[in-house]
C-alpha positions as CSV (number, residue, x, y, z in Angstrom):
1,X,38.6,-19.7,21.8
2,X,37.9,-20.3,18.4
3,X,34.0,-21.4,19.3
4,X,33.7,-18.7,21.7
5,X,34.7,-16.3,18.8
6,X,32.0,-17.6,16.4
7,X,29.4,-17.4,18.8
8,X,30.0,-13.7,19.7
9,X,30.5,-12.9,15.9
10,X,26.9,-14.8,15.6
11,X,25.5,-12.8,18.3
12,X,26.9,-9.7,17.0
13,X,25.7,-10.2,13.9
14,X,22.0,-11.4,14.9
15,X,21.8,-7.9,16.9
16,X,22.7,-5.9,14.2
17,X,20.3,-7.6,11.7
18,X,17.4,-7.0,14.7
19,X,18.4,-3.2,15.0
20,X,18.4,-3.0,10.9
21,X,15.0,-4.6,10.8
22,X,13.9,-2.1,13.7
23,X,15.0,0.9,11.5
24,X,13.3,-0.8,8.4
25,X,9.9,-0.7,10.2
26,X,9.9,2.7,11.1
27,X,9.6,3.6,7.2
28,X,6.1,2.0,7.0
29,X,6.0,4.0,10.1
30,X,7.1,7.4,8.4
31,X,4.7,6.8,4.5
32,X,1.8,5.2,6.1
33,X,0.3,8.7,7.3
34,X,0.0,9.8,3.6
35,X,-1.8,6.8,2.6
36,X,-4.5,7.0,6.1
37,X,-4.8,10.9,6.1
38,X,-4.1,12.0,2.9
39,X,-5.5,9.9,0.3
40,X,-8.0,8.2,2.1
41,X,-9.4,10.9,4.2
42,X,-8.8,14.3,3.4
43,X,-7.5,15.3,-0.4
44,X,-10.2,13.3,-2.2
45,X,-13.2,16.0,-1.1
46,X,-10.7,18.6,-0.6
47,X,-9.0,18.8,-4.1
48,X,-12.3,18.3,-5.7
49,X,-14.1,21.2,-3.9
50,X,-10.7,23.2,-4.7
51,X,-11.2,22.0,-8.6
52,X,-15.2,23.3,-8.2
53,X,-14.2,26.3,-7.0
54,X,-12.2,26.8,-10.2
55,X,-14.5,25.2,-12.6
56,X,-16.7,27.7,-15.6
57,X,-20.1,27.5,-15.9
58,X,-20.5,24.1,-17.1
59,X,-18.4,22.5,-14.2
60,X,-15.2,22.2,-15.9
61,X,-11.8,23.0,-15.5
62,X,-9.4,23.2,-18.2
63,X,-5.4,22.1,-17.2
64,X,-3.4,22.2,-20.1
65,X,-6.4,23.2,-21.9
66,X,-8.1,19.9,-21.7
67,X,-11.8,20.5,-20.7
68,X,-12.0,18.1,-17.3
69,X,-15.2,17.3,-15.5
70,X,-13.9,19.0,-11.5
71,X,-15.5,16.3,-9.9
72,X,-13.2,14.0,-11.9
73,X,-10.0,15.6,-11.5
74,X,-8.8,14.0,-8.2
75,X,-9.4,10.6,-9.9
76,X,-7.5,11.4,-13.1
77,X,-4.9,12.4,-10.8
78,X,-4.8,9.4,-9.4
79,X,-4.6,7.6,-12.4
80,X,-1.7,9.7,-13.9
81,X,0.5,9.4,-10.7
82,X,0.1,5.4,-11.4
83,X,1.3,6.2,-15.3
84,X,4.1,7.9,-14.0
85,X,4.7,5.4,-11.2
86,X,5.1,2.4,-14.3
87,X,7.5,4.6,-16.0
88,X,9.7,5.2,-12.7
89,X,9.6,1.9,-11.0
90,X,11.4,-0.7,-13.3
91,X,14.2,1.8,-14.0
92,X,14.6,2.6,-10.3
93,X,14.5,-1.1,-9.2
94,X,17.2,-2.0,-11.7
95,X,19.5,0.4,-10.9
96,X,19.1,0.1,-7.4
97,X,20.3,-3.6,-8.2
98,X,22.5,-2.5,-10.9
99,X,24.1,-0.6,-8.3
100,X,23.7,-1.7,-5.0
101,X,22.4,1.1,-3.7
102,X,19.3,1.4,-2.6
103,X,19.9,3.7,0.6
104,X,20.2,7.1,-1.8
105,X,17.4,6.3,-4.2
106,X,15.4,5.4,-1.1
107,X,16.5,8.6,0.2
108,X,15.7,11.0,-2.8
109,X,11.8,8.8,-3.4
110,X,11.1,9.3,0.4
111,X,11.9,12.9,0.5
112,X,10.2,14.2,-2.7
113,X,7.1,12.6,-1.7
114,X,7.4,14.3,1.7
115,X,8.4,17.9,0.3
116,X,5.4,17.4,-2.3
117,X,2.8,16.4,0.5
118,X,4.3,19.1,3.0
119,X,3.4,21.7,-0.4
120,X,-0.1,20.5,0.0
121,X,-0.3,23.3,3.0
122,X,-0.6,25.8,0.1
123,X,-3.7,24.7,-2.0
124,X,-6.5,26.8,-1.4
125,X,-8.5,29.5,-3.2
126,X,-8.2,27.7,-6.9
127,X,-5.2,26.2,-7.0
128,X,-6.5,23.0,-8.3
129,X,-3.7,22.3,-10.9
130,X,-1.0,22.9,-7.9
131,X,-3.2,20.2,-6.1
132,X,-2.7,17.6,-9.4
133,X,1.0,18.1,-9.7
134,X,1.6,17.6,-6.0
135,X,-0.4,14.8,-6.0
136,X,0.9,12.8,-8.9
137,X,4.6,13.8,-7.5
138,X,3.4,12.1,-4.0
139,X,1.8,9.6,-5.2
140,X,4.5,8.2,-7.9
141,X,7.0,9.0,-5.1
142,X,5.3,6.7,-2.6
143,X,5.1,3.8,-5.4
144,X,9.0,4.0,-6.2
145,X,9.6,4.2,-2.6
146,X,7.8,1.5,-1.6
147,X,9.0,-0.5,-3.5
148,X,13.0,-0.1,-2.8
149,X,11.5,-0.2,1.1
150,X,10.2,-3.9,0.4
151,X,13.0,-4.9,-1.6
152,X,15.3,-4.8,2.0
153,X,12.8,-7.9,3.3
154,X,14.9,-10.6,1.9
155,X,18.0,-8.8,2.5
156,X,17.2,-8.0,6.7
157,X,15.5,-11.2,7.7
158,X,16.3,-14.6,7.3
159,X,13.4,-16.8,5.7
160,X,12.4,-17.9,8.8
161,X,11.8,-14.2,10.1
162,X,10.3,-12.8,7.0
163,X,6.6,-13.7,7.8
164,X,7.2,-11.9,11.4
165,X,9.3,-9.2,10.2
166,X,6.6,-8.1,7.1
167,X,3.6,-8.6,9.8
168,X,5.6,-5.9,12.3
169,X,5.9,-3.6,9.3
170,X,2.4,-3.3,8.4
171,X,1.4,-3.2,11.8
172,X,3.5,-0.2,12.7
173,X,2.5,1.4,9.3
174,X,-1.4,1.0,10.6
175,X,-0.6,2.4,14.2
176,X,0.8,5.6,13.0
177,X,-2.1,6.3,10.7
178,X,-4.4,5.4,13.6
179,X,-2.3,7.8,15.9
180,X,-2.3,10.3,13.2
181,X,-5.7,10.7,12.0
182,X,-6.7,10.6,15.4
183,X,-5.0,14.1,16.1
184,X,-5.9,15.6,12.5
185,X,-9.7,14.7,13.1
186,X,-9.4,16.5,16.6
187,X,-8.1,19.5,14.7
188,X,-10.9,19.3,12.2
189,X,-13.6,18.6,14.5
190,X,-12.5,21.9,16.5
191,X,-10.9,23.6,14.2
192,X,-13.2,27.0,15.2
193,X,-11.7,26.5,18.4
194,X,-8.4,26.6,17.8
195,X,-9.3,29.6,15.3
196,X,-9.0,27.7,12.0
197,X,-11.0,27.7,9.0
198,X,-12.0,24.5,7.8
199,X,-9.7,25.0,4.6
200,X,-7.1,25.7,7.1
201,X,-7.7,23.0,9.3
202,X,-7.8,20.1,6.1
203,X,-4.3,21.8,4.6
204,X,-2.4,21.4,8.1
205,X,-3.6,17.9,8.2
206,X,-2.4,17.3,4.6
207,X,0.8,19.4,5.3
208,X,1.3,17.3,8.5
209,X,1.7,14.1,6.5
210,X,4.8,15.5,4.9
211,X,6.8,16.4,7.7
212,X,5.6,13.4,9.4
213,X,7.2,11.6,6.6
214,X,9.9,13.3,6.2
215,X,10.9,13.1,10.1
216,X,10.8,9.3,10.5
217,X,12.2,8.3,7.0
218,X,15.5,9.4,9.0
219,X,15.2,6.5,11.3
220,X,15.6,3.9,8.5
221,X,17.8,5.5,6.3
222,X,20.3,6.0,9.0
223,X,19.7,2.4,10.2
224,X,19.6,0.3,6.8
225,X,22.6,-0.2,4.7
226,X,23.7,-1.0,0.9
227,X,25.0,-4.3,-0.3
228,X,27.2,-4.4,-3.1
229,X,25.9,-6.8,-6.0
230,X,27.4,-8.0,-9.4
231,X,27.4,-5.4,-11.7
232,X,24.6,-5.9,-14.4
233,X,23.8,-4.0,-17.5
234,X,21.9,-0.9,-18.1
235,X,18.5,-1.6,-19.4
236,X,17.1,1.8,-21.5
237,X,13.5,3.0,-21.0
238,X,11.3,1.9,-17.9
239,X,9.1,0.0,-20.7
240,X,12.0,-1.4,-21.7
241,X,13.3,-2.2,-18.0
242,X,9.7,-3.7,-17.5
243,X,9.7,-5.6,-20.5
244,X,13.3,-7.3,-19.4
245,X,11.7,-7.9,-16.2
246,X,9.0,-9.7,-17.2
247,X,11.2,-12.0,-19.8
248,X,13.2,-12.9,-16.5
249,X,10.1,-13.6,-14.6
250,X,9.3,-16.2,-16.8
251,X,12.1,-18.3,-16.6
252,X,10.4,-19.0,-12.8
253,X,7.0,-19.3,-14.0
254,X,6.2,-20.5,-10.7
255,X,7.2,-17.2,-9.0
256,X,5.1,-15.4,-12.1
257,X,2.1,-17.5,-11.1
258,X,2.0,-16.4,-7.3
259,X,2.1,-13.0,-8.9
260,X,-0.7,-13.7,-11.0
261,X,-2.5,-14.8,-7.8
262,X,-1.6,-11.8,-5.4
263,X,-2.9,-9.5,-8.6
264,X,-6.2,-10.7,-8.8
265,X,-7.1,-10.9,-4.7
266,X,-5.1,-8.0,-4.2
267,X,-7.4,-6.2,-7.1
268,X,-10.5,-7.6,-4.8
269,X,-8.7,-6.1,-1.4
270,X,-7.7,-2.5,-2.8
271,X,-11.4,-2.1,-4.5
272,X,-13.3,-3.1,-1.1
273,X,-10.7,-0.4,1.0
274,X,-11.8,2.5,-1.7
275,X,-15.0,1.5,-2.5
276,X,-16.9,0.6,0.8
277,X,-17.0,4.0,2.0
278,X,-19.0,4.5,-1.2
279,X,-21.1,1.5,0.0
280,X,-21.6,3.0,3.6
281,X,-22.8,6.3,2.3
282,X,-25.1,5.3,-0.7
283,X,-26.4,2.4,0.2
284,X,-26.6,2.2,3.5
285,X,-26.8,6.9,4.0
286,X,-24.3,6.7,6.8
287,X,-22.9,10.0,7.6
288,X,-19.1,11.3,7.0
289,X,-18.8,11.2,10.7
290,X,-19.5,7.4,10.7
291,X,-17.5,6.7,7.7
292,X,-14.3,8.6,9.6
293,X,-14.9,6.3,12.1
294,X,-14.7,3.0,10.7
295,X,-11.7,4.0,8.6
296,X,-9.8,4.6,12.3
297,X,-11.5,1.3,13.1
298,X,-9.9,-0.1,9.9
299,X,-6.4,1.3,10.9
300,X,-6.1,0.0,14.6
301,X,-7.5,-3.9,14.6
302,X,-5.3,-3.9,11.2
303,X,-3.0,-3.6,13.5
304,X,-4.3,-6.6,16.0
305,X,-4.7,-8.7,12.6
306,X,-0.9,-8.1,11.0
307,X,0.2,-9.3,13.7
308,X,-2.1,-11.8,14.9
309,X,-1.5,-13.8,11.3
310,X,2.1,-13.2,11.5
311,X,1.9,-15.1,14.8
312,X,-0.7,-18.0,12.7
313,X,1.9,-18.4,9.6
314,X,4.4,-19.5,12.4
315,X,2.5,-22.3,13.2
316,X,0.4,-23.3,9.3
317,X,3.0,-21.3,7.0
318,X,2.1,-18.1,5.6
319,X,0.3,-19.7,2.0
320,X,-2.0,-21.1,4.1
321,X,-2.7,-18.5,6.6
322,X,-3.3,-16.6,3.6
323,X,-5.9,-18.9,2.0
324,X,-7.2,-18.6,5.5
325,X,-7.5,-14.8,5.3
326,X,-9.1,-15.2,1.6
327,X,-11.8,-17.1,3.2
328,X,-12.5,-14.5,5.9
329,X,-12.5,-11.4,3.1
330,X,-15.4,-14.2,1.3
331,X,-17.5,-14.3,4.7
332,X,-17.1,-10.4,5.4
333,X,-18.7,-9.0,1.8
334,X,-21.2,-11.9,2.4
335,X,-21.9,-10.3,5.6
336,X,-21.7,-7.1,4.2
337,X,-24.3,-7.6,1.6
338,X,-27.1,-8.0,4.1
339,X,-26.2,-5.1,6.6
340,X,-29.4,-2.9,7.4
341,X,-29.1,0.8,6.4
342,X,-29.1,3.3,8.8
343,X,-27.4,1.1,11.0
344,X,-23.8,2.4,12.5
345,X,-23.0,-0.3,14.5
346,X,-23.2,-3.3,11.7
347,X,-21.2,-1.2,9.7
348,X,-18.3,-1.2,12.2
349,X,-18.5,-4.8,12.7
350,X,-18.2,-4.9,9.0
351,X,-15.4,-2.0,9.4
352,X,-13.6,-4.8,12.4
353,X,-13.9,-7.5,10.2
354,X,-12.0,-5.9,7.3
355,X,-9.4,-4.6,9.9
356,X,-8.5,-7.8,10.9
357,X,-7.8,-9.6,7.6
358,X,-6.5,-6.3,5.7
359,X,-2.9,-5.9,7.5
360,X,-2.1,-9.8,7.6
361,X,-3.1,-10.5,3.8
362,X,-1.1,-8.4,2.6
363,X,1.9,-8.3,5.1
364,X,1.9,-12.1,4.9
365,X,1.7,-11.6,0.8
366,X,5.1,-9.3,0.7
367,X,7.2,-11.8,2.9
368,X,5.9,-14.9,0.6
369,X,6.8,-13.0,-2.3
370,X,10.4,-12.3,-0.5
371,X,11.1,-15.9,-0.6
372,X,10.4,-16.3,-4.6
373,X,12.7,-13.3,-5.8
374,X,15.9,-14.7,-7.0
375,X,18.8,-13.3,-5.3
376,X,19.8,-9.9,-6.4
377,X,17.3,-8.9,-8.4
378,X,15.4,-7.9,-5.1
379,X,14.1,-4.1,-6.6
380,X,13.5,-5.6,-9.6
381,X,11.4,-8.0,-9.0
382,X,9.4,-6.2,-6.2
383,X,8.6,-3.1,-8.8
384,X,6.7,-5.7,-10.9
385,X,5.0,-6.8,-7.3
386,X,4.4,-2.9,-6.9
387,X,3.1,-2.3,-9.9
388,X,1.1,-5.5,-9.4
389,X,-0.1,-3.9,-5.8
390,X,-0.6,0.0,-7.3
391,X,-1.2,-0.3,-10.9
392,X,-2.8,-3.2,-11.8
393,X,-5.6,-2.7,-9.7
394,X,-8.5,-1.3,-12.1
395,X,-10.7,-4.3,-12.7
396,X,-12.1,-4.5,-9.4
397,X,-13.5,-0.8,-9.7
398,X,-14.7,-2.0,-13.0
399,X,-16.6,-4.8,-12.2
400,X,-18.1,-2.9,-9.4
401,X,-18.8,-0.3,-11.4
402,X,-20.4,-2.2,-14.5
403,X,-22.6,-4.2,-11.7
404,X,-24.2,-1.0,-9.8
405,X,-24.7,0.1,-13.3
406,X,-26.2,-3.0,-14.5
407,X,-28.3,-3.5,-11.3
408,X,-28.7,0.0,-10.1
409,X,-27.8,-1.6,-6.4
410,X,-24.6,-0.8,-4.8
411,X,-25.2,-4.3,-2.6
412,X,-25.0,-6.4,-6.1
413,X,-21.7,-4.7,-6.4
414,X,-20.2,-5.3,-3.2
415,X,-21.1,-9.3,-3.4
416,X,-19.2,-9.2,-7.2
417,X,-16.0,-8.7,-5.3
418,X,-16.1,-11.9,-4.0
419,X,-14.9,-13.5,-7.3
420,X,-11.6,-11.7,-6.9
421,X,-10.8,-13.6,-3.5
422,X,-12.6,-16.5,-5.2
423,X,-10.5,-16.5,-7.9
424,X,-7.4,-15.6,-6.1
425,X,-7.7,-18.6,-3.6
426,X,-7.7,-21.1,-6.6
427,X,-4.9,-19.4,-8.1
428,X,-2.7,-19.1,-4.8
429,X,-3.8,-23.1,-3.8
430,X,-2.3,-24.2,-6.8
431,X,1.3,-22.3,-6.5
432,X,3.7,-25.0,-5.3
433,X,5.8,-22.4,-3.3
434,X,8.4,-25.0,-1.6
435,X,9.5,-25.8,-5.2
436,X,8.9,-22.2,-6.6
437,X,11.4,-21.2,-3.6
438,X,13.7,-23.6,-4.6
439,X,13.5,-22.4,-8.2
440,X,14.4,-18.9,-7.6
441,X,17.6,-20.1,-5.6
442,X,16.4,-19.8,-2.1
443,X,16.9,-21.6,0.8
444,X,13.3,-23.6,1.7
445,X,12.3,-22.6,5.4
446,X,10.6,-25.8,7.4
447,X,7.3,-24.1,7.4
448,X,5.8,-22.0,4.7
């Protein structure tokens, strides 16, 4: 009787864990639309034609009274959302520690990222400074959320599910933005025939993000739940809260130097996904429709790779499925550097190949990383991985940057990248991560 009674409670307790995890993918579900539609397609050239439409004679617009270049005022956007985002994280991750209560901070992230991209419907005309604030709000939203979202891995999977788990995640995340843009480029497309102006037709795609945020967030948030942990002490101001983070990270260096590694390929990864529609268009004069294209191309074999890597790191661990996938971002800019111009169909094999590897490097990245976090200091330690994904990532730009400007050849700068995977690949080889697992207080799975 007794047996039987531990085996049901086992059962009963494995389902439960399987419908949390369910509920936990459907938030990469809900946010991944903002990322596909609204950042990567539509608000970059919207916002900035809204800002041109605003600008005096010279091309500038002036919020706050600070003269700003209005082709430069989606970036610097950009750029403050991630400020604000550095400020927010640490103090949200270690209260939601502190606390044990992720659920409601979760909750409050989710939803004032979705209001603010659902108030994107009403910037047109010159609105431009209504288009910052909603974007910096969204933007730093999505960081703070994403963050408490990963910070439930360790907590809902075992380490021997993480790798599968984080691969699921991503790939549902990259199926709704396929699904998504799919239906927002049919409304732009057509958008005379269903009696839209194109200004219309972009603001109900941005609006649509929002509530399609805001709809699904209610999957996970009814299906996820708290767990109580030890009360800590309050830590003061974010930089502060970041500092104490840091000081903790280093007493398992080994945990820090994964992180190291992740930054620098991740840098490489982020700067090829906004920088080779930049590629496809200069150097090679594709046209927007092409470029709209590969980026759906992008989103669904993303989906084919998350979870065909998940499926390798069951059977070579997910460090070296990882290397693996380093060594295929090497051979794809390689590749990339000698595609003809003019020439559509190279540039979706390039699009394919970026597909593939982009959802399992960095699903396979955040389920590692799950392993090295010492136990309860789950937010905590995935803001700094956040941050590490969100705000770190300037250098690549840079260097890309610096090269075209140096060379004057947009293919010189596309090959530079490859010293970020380069790079990353020495740095992640030499991370012990059985013994940096065992350092943070882990159990060791057989195969990592």
């Amino acid at each position: 009787m007794g047996t039987d009674t531990l085996r049901t409670d086992a059962a009963d307790g494995a389902a439960d864990r399987r419908r949390e995890q369910r509920g936990w993918y459907f938030y990469d579900w809900a946010c991944s639309v903002y990322s596909t539609s609204v950042l990567t397609v539509f608000l970059g050239p919207y916002l900035t034609s809204v800002a041109e439409s605003a600008a005096d004679g010279d091309g500038y617009v002036h919020p706050l009274g600070i003269p700003v270049r209005a082709g430069s005022f989606f970036a610097y956007s950009v750029s403050l959302s991630v400020i604000v985002a550095v400020l927010v994280m640490p103090l949200v991750g270690a209260a939601a520690d502190r606390s044990g209560r992720k659920k409601p901070l979760l909750a409050a992230a989710a939803y004032t990222g979705a209001a603010a991209t659902a108030g994107m419907f009403f910037l047109d005309g010159d609105r431009y400074l209504l288009g910052g604030v909603l974007l910096v709000v969204a933007n730093a939203a999505q960081s703070v959320a994403m963050m408490l979202y990963n910070s439930y891995l360790p907590q809902i999977a075992p380490p021997g599910e993480r790798d599968a788990v984080s691969s699921r995640g991503w790939a549902f995340g990259y199926a709704a933005g396929a699904l998504v843009l799919i239906a927002n480029l049919i409304l732009y497309t057509a958008h005379d025939s269903f009696g839209l102006s194109e200004s219309a037709a972009v603001r109900i795609c941005l609006a649509s993000a929002g509530l399609w945020w805001g709809a699904f967030a209610l999957i996970p948030l009814r299906r996820l739940r708290d767990r109580r942990t030890p009360a800590r002490e309050a830590a003061g101001t974010g930089r502060q809260q970041l500092a104490a983070t840091i000081r903790d990270m280093r007493r398992h260096p080994l945990t820090l130097a994964f992180l190291l590694a992740y930054l620098v390929y991740n840098d490489g990864i982020q700067t090829v996904i906004t920088q080779a529609s930049v590629y496809g268009s200069e150097e090679l004069g594709l046209g927007q429709s092409t470029l709209i294209v590969a980026v759906l191309l992008v989103q669904v074999l993303a989906v084919v790779g998350a979870l065909a890597l998940g499926r390798l790191a069951r059977t070579y661990g997910a460090k070296r499925t990882i290397l693996g996938s380093l060594v295929a971002w090497t051979v794809t800019l390689a590749a990339g550097y000698f595609l003809p111009a003019g020439a559509p169909v190279w540039f979706f094999v390039l699009a394919a190949g970026i597909g593939l590897v982009l959802g399992g490097s960095q699903a396979l990245s955040r389920s590692l990383f799950s392993q090295l976090v010492p136990p309860g200091k789950e937010a905590e330690y995935f803001s700094a991985y956040e941050l590490s994904d969100r705000g770190m990532s300037w250098l690549g730009p840079l260097l890309f940057g610096l090269t075209y400007q140096l060379t004057g050849s947009y293919r010189d700068a596309i090959i530079s990248l490859v010293a970020f995977f380069v790079l990353g690949f020495v740095l992640l080889a030499r991370v012990p991560v059985r013994r940096a697992i065992g350092d943070a207080g882990n159990p060791v799975p057989e195969r990592i």
